[in-house]
N, C-alpha and C positions, 0 to 999 in steps of 0.2 A: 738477396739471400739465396743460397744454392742447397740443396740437398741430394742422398744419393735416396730412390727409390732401388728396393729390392726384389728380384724376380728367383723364385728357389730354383735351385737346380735337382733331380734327384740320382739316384745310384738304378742303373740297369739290373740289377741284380734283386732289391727289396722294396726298391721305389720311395727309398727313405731318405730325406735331404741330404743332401752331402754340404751345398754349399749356394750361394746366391750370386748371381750378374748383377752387378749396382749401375744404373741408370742417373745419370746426373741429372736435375732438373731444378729452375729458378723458379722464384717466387715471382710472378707477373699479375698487377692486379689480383690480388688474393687467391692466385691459381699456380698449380704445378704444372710449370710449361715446358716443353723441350725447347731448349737455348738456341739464341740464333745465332748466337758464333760463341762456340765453344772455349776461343781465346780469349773470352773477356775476362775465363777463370787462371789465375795463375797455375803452375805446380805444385808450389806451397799451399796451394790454400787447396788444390784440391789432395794435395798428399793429408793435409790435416784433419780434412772431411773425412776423408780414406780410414783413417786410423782411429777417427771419433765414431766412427757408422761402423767398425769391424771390431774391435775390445767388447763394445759390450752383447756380441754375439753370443750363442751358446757354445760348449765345449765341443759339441757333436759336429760342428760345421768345419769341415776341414780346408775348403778354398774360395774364395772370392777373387771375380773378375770385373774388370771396366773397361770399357773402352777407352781408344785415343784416333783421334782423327790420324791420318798421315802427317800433318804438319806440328802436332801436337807428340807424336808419336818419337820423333826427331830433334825433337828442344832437348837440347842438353841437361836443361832444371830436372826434368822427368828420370831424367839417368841420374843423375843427384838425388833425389827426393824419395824416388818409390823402392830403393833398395832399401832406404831407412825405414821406408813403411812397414818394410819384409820385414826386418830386423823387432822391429814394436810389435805385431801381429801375431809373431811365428807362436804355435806353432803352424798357422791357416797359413794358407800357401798362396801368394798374390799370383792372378793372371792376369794379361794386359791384350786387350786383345785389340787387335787392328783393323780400323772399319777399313770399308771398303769407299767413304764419301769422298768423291774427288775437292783437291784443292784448287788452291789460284796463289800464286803462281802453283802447276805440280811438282810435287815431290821427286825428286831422282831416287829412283829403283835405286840405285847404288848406297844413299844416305840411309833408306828403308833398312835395308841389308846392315848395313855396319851398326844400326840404333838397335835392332832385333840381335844383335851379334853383342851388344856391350848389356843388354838386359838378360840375353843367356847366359854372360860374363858373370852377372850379380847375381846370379841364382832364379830370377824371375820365370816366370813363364812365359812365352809368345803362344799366342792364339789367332790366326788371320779369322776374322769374324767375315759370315756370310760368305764363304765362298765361294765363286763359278757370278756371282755379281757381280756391277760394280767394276771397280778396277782389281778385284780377287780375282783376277782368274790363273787359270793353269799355269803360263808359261809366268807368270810372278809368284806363284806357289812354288815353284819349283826352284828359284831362286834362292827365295824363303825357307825352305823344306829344312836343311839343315841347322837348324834355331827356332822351329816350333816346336809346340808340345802338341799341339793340335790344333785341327781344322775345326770350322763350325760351320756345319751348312743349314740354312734358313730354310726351313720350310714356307714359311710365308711368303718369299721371295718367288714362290713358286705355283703357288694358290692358283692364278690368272691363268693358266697353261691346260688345268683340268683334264693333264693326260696322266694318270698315275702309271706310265712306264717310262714315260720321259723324266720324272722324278726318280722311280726307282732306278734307271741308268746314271745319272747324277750321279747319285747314293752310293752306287757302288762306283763308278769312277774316285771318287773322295773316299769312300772306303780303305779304298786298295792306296791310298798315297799316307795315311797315315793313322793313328788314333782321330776319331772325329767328334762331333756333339751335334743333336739337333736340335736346333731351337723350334720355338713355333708350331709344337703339334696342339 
């Protein structure tokens, strides 16, 4: 059994929800685990989950995001499925955002690109999640750049470093590339 866990997001301006990051997670031994491979959930079933975990929201929440691995990111089903999700949901606005967990085999930067390019196509949003991690970095954001809505940089991702200037450099690098979001404070 799969469910999405929800994490509020709020608005910079009044601090008041705007909308949630749905977190996938299985039932294992009577616990909510993070999945150990992500592919064992279809697109169908998770566009279904999608659409049962976002309807009975409140009116006030205007967007919900999820993740997609790179390899999950690029399944044709997903270009199929989560446009329809858009369609059922609207008026909340679906984002999709793009981990940064590397695969096996990896993904070709070029297939990234044209999957981010056919979800701009359906109205979707792209979100490169975590970025400057991972396989997010610059010179693949940059690729990217013309088919996101925004960046998201992790602050957790950055915790271990304990130089609050080498963060705030970050910050504004990613700043200055696009619309961004923090997670993690």
């Amino acid at each position: 059994m799969i469910r999405f866990f929800g994490q509020p997001q709020f608005t910079a301006t009044d601090h008041t929800i705007k909308g949630y990051e749905l977190f996938l997670r299985e039932s294992v031994d009577h616990k909510w685990v993070f999945p150990d491979d992500f592919k064992a959930f279809t697109a169908y079933e998770t566009a279904n989950l999608l659409v049962q975990t976002i309807r009975p929201m409140p009116k006030t929440v205007t967007s919900v995001a999820f993740n997609l691995d790179p390899d999950q990111f690029v399944d044709p089903a997903y270009q199929t499925y989560l446009p329809k999700v858009q369609e059922l949901i609207a008026p909340v606005r679906l984002f999709v955002e793009l981990t940064e967990h590397p695969c096996a085999p990896k993904i070709a930067n070029a297939k990234l690109v044209e999957a981010a390019e056919g979800f701009k196509a359906n109205h979707l949003y792209v979100v490169l999640d975590d970025v400057g991690t991972g396989n997010n970095t610059p010179p693949f954001a940059e690729l990217l750049d013309n088919n996101l809505a925004e960046y998201k940089f992790a602050m957790q991702n950055f915790r271990e470093s304990h130089d609050p200037h080498e963060i705030t450099k970050k910050l504004a690098y990613w700043h200055k590339m696009l619309m961004m979001s923090i997670s993690g404070l």
